[in-house]
N, C-alpha and C positions, 0 to 999 in steps of 0.2 A: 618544690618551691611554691610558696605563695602568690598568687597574681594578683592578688586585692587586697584590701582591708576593708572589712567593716565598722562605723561607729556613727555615734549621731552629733547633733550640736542644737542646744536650744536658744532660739534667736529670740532678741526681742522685738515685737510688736505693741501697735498700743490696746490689743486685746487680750497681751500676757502671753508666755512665750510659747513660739509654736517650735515643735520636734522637726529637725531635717535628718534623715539618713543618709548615712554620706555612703557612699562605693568607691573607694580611690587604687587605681592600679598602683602595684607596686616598683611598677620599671617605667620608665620614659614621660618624667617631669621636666615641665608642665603641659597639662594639657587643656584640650576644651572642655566647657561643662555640661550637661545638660540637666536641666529642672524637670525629674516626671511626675507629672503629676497622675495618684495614682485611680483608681476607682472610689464609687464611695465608701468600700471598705478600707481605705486606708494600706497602709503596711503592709499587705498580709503575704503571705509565701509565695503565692504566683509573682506579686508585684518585685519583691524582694527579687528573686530568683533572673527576672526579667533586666533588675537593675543589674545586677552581676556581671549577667547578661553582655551588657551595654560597659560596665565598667571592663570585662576583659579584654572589648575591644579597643581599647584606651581613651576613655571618657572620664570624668570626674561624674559621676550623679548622686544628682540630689534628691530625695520621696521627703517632699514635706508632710505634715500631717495635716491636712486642709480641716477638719474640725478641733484644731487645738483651743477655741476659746469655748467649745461645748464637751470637749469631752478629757479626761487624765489621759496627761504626755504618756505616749506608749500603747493606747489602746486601738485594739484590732478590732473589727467585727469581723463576726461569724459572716459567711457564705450561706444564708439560711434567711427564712421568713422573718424573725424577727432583726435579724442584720442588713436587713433590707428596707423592711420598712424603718429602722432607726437615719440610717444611711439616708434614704430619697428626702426622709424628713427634715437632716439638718442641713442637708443641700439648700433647702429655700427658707431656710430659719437664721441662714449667714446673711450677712449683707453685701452686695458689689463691693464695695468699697472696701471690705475686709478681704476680698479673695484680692483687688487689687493692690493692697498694700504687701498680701501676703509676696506677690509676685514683685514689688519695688522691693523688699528686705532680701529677698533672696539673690536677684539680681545683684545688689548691691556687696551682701558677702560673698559671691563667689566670684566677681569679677574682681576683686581684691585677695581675695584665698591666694597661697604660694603656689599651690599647687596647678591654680588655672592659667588659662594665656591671655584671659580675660576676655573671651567670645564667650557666649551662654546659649547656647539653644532650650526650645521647651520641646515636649512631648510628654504625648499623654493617651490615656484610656479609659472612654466610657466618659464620665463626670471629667476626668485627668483631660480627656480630649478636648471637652471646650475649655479647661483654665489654659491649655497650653495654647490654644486659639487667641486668646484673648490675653494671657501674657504676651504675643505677637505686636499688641497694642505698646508695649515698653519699648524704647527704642533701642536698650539693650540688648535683647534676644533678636538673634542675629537668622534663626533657622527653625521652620515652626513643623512640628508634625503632630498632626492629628487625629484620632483614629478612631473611629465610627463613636462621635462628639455628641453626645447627649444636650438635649434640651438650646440646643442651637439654631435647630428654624424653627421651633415655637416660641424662644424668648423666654425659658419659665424658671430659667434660674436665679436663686437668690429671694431674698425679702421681697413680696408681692409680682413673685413670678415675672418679673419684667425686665430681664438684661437685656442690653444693646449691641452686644457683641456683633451678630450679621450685622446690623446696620453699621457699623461703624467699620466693616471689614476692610475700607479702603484706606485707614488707617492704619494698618499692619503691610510695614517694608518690606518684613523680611519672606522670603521666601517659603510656601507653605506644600504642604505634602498631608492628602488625607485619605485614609483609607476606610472601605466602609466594607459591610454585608449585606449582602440582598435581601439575608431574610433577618432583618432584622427589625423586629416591630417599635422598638425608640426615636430607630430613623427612617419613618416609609420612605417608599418613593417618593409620593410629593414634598417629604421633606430634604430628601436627597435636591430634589429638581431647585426647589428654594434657595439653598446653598449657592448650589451650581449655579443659576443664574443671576444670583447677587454675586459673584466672584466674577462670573465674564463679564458685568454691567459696569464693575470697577477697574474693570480689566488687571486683576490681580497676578502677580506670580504664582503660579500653583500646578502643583498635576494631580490628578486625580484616578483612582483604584479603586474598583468594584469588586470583591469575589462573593460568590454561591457560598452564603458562609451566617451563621447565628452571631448573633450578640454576642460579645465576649468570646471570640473563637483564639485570642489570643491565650488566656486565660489558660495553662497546666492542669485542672483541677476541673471536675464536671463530665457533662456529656456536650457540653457546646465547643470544646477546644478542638480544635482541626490542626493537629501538628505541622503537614504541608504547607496550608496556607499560614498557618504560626512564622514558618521557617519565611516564604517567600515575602511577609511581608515587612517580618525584621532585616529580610537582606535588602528590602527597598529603602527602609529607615538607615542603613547603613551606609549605604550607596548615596543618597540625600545629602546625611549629616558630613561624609565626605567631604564633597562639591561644597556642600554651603555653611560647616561649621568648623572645618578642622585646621 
């Protein structure tokens, strides 16, 4: 028997419509939602597989496609040099105010969808990690997990490298959960410590997870995936969304 379904739905925004992939289990409506956001390759198999993931354990999720106003509904990048360099490129070629709209449209149909209960969590990975950070800024999203969040204590996302996200971190109620890697060169150390000590300054709800672990060790595909720490750190995002989303 079937546990899920897959399908998409194109919303509108006022930058033309962005692609969501929906995951909806097939037993025990309604439930909660969550929004992941996903790397900057978009869609692609790990993320899919991820969302599944999370839908068989009875979630509603959603993978927008966060470059819908640069690029055709549907499309993937490759895991490769030139899907990378396209990817980091249209990260700061978006504007703030498009990644936050994109997160008010989504809030808005899923807290409406039949299917939800109308709580929305975000979570995310890589680039996914700081949108779901900073959809935390919506006062819809009820449960924030974040996981090793790009370009978040430098400030460099979006149009002219300059989002506000930490600074504004005491504006996110809900409850946050973020996990990182040690050896991860996007978020050194002292960009870990930045983080860190702009959350206890606001004195935030939050716990925090370190593992001996690369960039992307979430990630099925590669030589950076650590299935172990894969497994442990989905069962702390489950454990989380529990207590704070269900």
């Amino acid at each position: 028997m079937a546990t899920l379904t897959e399908s998409f739905v194109d919303l509108e925004t006022t930058r033309g419509l962005m692609r969501v992939h929906l995951f909806t289990p097939t037993v025990g409506t309604p439930r909660p939602a969550i929004i992941f956001y996903s790397e900057i390759f978009q869609a692609t198999g790990p993320i899919r597989r991820m969302a599944a993931a999370l839908a068989g354990e009875g979630y509603l999720v959603a993978v927008p496609e966060v470059y819908h106003e640069f690029e055709p509904l549907g499309t993937v990048l490759a895991y490769d040099a030139e899907g990378s360099a396209r990817g980091n490129s249209l990260k700061t070629e978006k504007e703030i105010a498009s990644y936050d709209e994109d997160t008010e449209v989504l809030v808005r149909y899923l807290t409406t969808h039949a299917d939800c209960t109308g709580k929305v969590a975000s979570f995310g990975v890589c680039l996914g990690g700081h949108l779901a950070l900073r959809a935390g800024l919506h006062p819809g999203v009820s449960a924030v997990g974040a996981f090793y969040p790009t370009d978040l204590h430098s400030g460099n996302l979006g149009v002219g490298k300059c989002d506000d996200t930490l600074k504004r971190i005491a504006e996110v109620n809900a409850p946050m959960l973020f996990v990182f890697g040690r050896q991860d060169p996007h978020i050194p150390l002292e960009g870990r410590r930045m983080i860190h000590e702009q959350l206890d300054a606001v004195e935030a709800d939050y716990e925090w997870h370190e593992f001996n672990a690369a960039h992307a060790f979430l990630r099925d595909e590669g030589q950076r995936y650590n299935p172990a720490l894969a497994r442990v750190s989905m069962s702390l995002l489950l454990r989380f969304l529990a207590e704070n989303a269900g």
